[in-house]
C-alpha positions in Angstrom: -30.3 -167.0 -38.7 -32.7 -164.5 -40.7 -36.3 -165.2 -40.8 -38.8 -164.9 -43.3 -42.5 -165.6 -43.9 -44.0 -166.3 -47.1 -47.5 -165.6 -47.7 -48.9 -168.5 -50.0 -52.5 -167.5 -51.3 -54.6 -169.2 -53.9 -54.0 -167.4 -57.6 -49.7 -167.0 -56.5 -47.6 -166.8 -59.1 -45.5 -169.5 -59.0 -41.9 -168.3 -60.1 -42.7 -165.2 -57.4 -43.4 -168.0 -54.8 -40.5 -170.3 -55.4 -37.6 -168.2 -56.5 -37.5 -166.0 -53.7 -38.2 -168.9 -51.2 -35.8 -170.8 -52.7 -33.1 -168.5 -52.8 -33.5 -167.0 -49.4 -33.2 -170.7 -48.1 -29.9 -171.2 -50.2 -28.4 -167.5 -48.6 -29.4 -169.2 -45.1 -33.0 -167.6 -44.6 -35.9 -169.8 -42.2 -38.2 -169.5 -44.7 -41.8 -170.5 -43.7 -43.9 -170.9 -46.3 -47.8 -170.5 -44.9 -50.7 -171.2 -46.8 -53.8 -168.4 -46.2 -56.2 -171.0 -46.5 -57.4 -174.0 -44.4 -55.1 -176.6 -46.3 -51.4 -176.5 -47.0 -51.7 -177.0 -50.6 -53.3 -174.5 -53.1 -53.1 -174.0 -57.0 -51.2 -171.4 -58.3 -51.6 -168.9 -61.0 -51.1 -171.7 -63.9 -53.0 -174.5 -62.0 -49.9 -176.2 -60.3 -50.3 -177.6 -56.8 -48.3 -175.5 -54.4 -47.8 -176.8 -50.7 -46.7 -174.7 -47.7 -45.1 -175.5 -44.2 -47.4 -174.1 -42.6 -51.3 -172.0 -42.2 -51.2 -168.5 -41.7 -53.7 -168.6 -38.8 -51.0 -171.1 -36.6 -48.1 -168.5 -37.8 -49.7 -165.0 -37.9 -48.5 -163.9 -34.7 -45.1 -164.6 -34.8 -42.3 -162.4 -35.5 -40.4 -162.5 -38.8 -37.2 -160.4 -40.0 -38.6 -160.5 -43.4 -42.9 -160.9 -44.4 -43.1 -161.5 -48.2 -46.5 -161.5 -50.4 -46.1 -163.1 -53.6 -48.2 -161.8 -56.6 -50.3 -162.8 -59.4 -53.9 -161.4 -59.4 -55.8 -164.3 -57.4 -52.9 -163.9 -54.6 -53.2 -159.9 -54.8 -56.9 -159.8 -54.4 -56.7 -162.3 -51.6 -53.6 -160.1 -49.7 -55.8 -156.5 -50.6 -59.3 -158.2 -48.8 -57.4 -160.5 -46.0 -58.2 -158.8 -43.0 -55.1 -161.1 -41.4 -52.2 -160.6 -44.1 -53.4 -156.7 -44.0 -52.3 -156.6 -40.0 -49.4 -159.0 -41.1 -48.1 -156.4 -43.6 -49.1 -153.6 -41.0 -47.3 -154.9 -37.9 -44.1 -156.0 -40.4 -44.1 -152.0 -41.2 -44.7 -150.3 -38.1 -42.0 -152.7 -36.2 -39.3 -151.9 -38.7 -39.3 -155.5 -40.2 -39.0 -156.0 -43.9 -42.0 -156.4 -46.2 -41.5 -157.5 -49.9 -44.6 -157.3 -52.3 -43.9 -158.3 -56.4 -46.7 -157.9 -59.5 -49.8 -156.9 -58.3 -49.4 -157.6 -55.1 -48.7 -153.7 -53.7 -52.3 -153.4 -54.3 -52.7 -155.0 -50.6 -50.9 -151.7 -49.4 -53.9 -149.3 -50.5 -56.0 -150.2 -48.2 -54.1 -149.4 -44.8 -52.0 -146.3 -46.5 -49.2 -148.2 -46.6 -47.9 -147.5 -49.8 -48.2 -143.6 -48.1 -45.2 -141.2 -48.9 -42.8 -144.3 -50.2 -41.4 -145.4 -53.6 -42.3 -148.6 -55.3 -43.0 -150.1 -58.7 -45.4 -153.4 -59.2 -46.5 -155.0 -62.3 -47.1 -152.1 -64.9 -50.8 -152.9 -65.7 -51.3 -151.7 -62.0 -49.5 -148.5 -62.0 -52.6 -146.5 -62.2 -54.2 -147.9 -59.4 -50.7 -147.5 -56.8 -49.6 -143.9 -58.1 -52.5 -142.2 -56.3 -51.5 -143.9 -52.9 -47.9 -143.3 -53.1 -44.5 -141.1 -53.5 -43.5 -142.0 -57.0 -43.6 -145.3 -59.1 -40.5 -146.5 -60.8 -40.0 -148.5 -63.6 -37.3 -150.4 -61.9 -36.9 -154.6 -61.1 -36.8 -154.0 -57.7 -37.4 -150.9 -55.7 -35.9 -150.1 -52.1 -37.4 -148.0 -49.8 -36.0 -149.0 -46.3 -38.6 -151.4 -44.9 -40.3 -152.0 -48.3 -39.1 -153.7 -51.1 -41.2 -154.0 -54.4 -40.6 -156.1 -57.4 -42.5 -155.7 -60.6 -43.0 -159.6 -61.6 -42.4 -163.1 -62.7 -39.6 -161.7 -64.4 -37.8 -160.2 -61.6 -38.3 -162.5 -59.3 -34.7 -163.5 -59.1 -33.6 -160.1 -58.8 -35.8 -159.4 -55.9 -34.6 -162.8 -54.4 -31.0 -161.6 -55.3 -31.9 -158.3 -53.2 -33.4 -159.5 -50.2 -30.8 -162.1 -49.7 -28.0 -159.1 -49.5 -30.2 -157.0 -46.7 -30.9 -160.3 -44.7 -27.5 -162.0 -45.2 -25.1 -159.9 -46.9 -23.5 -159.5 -50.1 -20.6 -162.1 -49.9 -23.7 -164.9 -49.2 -26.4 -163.3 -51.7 -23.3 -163.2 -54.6 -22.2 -167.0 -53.5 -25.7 -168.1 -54.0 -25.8 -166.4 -57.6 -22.7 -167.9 -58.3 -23.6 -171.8 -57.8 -26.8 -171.1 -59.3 -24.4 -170.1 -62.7 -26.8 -166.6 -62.6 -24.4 -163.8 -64.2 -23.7 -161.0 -62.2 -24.1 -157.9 -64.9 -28.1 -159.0 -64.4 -28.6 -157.5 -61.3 -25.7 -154.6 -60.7 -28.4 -151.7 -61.4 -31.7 -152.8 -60.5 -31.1 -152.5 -56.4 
């Protein structure tokens, strides 16, 4: 069974939390959902009280198929200045894991040269600050570039959950999911 680690810091967007969690569990993803403070339950980007499995510091270490870091821009500044999700995102790169960021979260790969030499997109209103640090932006939902997949936002969340659910557990599973979730396929046939 494919694993995955979900990065839950204050400021999170909470669509960009929960659908890609939520999906990833329904394509048959071990999602663990840990909190980057010293209690399980934070408030998200709109005030709602988010809870995790889990704190980063008892789950840091371990190993994951998939390290995910939700945005919004109290989540992003916490991911760009957190000494441990910056070796988190690190280690998930140099060992060939997969690391999704979405919104403003790719900021968090400026400061280790991350974002070095590879495609991407984020949220627009951060373009400026990612285009120095890498390849080429694209204005696309979801952007693959082997180990790194970036989303631009809230409102392609689902397609990013739709897209990580077909590299960890195929397409059969990922389109089964879409299908008893009643999500209509001719929303996500060009964005991957």
């Amino acid at each position: 069974m494919p694993t995955a680690l979900v990065v839950l810091a204050p400021g999170v967007e909470e669509i960009e939390l929960i659908t890609v969690a939520d999906v990833l569990v329904r394509a048959g993803v071990a999602v663990t959902i840990a909190a980057t403070t010293a209690a399980p339950v934070v408030a998200g980007s709109r005030g709602l009280p988010l809870g995790a499995h889990t704190l980063l510091d008892l789950v840091g270490e371990r190993s994951f198929d998939l390290v995910y870091l939700p945005g919004g821009t109290g989540s992003a500044e916490v991911c760009t200045q957190d000494a441990r999700v910056q070796d988190l995102a690190e280690r998930q790169l140099v060992s060939g894991g997969l690391l999704a960021v979405i919104c403003a979260a790719p900021l968090a790969l400026v400061p280790r040269r991350l974002c070095a030499g590879r495609r991407l997109t984020s949220f627009p209103a951060v373009r400026a600050q990612l285009e120095p640090h890498c390849a080429a932006w694209l204005d696309q939902a979801v952007v693959d570039d082997g180990p790194l997949v970036t989303s631009q936002g809230a409102g392609t969340a689902l397609h990013l959950a739709y897209h990580l659910a077909r590299r960890l557990c195929g397409q059969a599973s990922a389109d089964q999911v879409m299908e008893r979730m009643v999500v209509r396929p001719f929303a996500f046939g060009a964005s991957a």
